[in-house]
C-alpha positions in Angstrom: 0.0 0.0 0.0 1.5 3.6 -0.7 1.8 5.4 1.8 -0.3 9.0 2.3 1.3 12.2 2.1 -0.8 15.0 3.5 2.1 16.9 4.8 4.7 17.8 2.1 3.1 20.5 0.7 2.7 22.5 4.0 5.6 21.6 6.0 7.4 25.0 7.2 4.5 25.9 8.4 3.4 22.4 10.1 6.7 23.1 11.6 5.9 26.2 13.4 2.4 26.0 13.5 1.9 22.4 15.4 1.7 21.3 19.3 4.3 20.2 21.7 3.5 18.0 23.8 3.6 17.9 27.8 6.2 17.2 30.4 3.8 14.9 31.8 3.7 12.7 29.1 7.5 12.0 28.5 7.5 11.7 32.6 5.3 8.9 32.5 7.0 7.2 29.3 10.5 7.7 31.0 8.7 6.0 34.0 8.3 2.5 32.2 11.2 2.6 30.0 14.3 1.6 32.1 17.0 1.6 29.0 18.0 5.0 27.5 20.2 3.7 24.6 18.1 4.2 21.8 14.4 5.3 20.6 12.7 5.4 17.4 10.3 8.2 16.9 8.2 7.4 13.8 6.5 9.3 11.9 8.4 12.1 13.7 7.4 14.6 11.1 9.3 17.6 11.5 11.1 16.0 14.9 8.8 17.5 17.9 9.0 14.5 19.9 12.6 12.7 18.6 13.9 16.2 19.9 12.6 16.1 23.4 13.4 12.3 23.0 16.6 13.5 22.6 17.4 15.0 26.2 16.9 11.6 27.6 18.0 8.9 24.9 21.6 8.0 23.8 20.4 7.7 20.3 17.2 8.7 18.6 16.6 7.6 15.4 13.4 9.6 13.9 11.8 8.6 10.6 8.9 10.4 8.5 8.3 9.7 4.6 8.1 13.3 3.8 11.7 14.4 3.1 10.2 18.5 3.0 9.1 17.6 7.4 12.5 16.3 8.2 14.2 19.4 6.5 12.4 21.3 8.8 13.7 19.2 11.9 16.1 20.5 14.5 19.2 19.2 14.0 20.7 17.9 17.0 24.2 15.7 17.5 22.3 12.2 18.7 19.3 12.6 16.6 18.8 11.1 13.0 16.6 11.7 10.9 16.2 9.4 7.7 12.8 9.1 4.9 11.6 5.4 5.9 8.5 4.2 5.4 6.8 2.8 8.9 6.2 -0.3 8.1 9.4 -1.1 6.5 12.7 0.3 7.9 16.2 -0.6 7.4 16.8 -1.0 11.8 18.5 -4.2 13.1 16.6 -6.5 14.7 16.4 -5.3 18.9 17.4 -1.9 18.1 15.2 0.1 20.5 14.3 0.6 24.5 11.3 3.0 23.1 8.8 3.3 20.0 6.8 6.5 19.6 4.4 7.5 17.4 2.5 10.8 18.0 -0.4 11.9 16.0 0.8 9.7 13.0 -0.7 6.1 13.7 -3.6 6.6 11.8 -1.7 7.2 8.4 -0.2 3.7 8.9 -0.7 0.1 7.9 -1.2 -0.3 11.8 -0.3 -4.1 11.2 2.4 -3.7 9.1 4.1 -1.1 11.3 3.4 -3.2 14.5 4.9 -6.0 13.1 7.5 -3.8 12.3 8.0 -2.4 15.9 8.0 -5.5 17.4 11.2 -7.0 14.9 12.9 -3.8 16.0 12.0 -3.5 19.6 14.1 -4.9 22.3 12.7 -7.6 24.4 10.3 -5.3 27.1 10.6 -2.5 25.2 8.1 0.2 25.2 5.8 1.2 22.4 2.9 4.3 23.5 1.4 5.7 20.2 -1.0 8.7 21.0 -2.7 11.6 19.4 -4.6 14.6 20.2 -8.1 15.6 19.3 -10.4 18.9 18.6 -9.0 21.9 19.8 -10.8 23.4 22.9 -11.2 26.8 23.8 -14.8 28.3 25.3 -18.4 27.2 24.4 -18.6 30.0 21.5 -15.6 29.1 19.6 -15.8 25.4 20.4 -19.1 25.6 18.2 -17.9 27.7 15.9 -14.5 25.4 15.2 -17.2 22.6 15.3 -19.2 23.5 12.7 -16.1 24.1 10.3 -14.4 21.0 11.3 -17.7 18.8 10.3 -19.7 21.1 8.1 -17.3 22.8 6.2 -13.9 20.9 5.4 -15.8 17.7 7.0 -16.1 16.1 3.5 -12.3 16.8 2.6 -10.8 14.7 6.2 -9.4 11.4 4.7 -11.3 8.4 5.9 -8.1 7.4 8.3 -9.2 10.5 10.0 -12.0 8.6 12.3 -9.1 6.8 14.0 -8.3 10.2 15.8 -11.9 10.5 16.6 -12.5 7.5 18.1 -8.6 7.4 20.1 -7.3 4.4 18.0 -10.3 1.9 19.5 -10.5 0.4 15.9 -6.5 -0.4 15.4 -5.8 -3.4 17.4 -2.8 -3.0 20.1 -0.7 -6.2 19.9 1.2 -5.8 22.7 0.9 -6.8 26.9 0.2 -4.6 30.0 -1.4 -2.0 28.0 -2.0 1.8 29.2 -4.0 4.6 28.7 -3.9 7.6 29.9 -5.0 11.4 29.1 -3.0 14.3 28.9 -3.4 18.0 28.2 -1.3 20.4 26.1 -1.9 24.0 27.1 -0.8 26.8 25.0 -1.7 30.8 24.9 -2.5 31.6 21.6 -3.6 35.1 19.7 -6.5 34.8 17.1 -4.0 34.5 14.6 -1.6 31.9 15.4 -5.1 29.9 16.4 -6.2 30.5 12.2 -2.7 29.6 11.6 -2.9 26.2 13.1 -6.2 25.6 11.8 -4.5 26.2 8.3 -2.5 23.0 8.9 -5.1 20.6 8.8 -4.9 18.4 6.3 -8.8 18.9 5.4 -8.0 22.2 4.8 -5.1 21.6 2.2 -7.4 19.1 0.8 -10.3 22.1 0.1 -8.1 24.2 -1.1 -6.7 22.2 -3.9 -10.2 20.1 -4.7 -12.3 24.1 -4.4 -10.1 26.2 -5.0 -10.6 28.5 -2.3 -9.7 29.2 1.3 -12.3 27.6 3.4 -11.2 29.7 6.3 -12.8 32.4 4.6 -16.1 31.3 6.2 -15.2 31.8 10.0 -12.3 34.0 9.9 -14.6 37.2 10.8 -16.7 35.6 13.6 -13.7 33.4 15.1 -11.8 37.1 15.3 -15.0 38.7 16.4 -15.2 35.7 19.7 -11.3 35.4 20.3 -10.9 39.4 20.7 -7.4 40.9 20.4 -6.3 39.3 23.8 -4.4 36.3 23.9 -6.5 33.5 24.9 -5.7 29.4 26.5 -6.0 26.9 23.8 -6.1 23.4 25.3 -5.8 19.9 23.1 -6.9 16.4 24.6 -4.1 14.1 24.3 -4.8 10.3 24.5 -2.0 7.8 24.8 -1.4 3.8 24.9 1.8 2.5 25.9 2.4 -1.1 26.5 5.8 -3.6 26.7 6.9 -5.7 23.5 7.8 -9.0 25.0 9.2 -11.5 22.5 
């Protein structure tokens, strides 16, 4: 199956426009990964999590198939970045302490790249994928965001979007003492860094190119009108599953 690229197209502004991700959340993964020699952060994109990886791994080896992401990447000494596909890389066999993939699983062959994982893993390793949902700001813009995400650029999500939806319960998890757990990312944002980041959807590309138009055109006046010139918090629901990859 070839793989799906929504990203190539956009991916400076991907790069500047996307989420970190918590403290919390690399606490608890540090908490049930004992080794620190090596991690592979697939689907890394343009390297948001293989650099944080970085501070606590020996080696972190961070693959995307979108060569224009990983030229946006932060370069950094024990971090390398290669184009790999997920479900086929060229890693020796019991390579890794930790396997992440954030906000990527759904553009996989989820069997394929869990076979994959585990021929790579150590024996116990960890593996967490997770992802993030809607975007959550007050009740007015909430709607508002809402109604664009399912009314207006709703049509244009690729089906493999419902696995974000429904926080991966249809891709099976092939691997023991399975966790989940929530986290939240919380960021101040202006009204335009918030248009910005809706801009990176991949629905929205997807408009643009099939219309020929700039669907935030319909809710860029009343989203400005609600958000005010003040700086407001912008919180994303992060879900996560991390379990051990015994061989």
């Amino acid at each position: 199956m070839q793989p799906l690229d929504r990203f190539s197209g956009h991916a400076a502004q991907y790069a500047q426009f996307r989420i970190t991700y918590p403290p919390a959340l690399y606490e608890f993964l540090l908490s049930i990964t004992p080794g620190r020699e090596a991690a592979w952060d697939c689907g890394t994109g343009n390297g948001q999590v293989a650099s944080d990886l970085a501070e606590y791994f020996a080696r972190v080896e961070a693959t995307d198939i979108s060569e224009q992401q990983l030229a946006q990447a932060a370069p950094k000494p024990n971090i390398n970045y290669r184009v790999s596909r997920a479900e086929q890389t060229p890693f020796a066999a019991d390579s890794f302490d930790l396997i992440t993939v954030a906000q990527a699983l759904h553009w996989f062959d989820a069997d394929a790249f869990h076979r994959e994982a585990r021929r790579v893993a150590r024996p116990g390793a960890t593996i967490a994928e997770w992802g993030y949902g809607l975007v959550q700001v007050n009740a007015d813009i909430d709607a508002l965001v809402q109604h664009f995400y399912t009314d207006i650029v709703g049509p244009y999500w690729d089906e493999n979007r419902r696995h974000i939806d429904d926080r991966f319960a249809r891709i099976p998890f092939p691997f023991v003492d399975m966790q989940l757990h929530d986290f939240e990312e919380r960021q101040s944002w202006d009204a335009e860094r918030f248009l910005r980041y809706l801009q990176t959807w991949s629905s929205v590309q997807r408009y643009r190119t099939e219309v020929g138009e700039e669907p935030l055109r319909q809710i860029e006046q009343p989203l400005r009108e609600l958000w005010g010139k003040d700086k407001r918090e912008v919180r994303f629901p992060i879900f996560l599953r991390a379990g051990k990859i015994h061989k």
